[in-house]
Every structure is written in C-alpha cells, then in structure tokens.
VMD Tcl script that draws the C-alpha trace (Angstrom):
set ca {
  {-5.55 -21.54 -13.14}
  {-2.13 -22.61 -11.77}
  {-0.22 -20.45 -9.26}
  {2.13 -18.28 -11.15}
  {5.29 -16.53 -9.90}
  {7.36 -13.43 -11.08}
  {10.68 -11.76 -9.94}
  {10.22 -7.96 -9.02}
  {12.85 -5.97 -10.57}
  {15.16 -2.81 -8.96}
  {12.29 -0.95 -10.82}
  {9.59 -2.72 -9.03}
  {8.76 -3.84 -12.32}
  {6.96 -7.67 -12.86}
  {6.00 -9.78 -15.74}
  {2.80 -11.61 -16.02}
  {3.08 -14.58 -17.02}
  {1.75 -15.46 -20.50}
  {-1.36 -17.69 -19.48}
  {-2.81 -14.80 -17.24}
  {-1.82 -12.57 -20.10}
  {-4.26 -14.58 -22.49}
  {-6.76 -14.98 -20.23}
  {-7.42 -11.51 -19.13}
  {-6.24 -10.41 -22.43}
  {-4.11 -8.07 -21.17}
  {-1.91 -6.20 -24.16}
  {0.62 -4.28 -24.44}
  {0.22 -0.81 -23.40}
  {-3.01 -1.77 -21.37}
  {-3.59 0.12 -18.19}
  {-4.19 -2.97 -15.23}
  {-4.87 -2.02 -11.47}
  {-3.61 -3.42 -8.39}
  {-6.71 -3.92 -6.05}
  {-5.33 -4.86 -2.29}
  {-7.38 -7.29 -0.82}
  {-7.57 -8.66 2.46}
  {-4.24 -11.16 2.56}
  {-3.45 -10.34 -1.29}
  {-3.28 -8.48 -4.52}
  {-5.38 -8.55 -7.56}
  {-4.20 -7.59 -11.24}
  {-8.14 -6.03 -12.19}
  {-8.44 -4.95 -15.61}
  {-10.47 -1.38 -16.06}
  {-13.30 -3.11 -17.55}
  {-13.81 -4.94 -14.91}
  {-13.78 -2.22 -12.40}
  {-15.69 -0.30 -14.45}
  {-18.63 -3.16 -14.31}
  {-17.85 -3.58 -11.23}
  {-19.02 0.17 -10.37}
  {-21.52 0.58 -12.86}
  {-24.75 1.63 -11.42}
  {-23.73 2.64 -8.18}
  {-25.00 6.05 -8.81}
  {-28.53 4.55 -10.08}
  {-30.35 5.20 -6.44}
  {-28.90 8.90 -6.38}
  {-30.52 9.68 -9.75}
  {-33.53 7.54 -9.59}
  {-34.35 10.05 -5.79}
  {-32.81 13.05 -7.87}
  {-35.32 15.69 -8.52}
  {-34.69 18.23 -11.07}
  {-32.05 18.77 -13.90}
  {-28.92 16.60 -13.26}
  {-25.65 18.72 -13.89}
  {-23.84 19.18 -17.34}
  {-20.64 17.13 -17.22}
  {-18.74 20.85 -17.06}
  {-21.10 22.09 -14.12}
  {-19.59 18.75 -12.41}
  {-15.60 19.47 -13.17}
  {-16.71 23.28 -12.25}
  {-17.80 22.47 -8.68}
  {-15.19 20.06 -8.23}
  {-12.86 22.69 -9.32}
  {-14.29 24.89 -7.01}
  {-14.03 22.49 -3.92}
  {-10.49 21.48 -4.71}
  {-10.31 25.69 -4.39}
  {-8.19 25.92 -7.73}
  {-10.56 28.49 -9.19}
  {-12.99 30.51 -7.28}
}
mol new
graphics top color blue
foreach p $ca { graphics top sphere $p radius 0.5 }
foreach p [lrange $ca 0 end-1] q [lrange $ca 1 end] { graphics top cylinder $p $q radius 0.2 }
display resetview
C-alpha cells in the first residue's frame, strides 16, 4: 500500500484515508488503537490486538493447579487491590 497523508485538526482529529479504510475495514463508529512503535504509529484494529494476545495466559493455566477463579472472584480482587472496596 501507498503512503497516505492526513491533516490533524485543532481537535487532533485525522481522517483515514479511504483505501486503508477498506482494507482494514474500518467503519464508522469502530473503536481503532494507536500502537507506538519504535520510529512510528500504527492504526491496530481490536481484533487484531486481541489475536495478537490470545493465549498469552495459556502457560499460567496449563501450571495452574486447582479451580481457576469465577470471572466476579477476578473483578472482586481487583477491586480489592485498586482498594475501592475492602
């Protein structure tokens, strides 16, 4: 794909261009991340990222012994360690 340029608004506000549009299929009211790289920036749609990350928790549970936490036990303790309930 061809280099592609856009003005930043006073908003700090840019367009992508319509051929990176189509090819990431990027719509409207889609959520797209910034990643900072070494000498640039990277528009990373979630589903990437999310495959990206997938699995990196696969050792933890594979050496886990015992019942893994419920989904609430997790938001409890975090909860807890952010000290907004006791």
């Amino acid at each position: 794909m061809a280099l592609r340029a856009s003005k930043v608004t006073r908003k700090g506000q840019v367009t992508i261009p319509i051929e990176v549009r189509e090819k990431l299929n990027i719509q409207e009211g889609d959520t797209i991340f910034f990643e900072e790289r070494e000498d640039h920036i990277a528009i990373v749609r979630p589903q990437d990222l999310v495959e990206r990350t997938s699995g990196v928790l696969k050792e933890y549970a594979k050496n886990f012994e015992g019942e893994l936490p419920s989904r609430d036990e997790i938001w409890i303790g975090i909860a807890k360690e952010r000290g907004t309930i006791e």
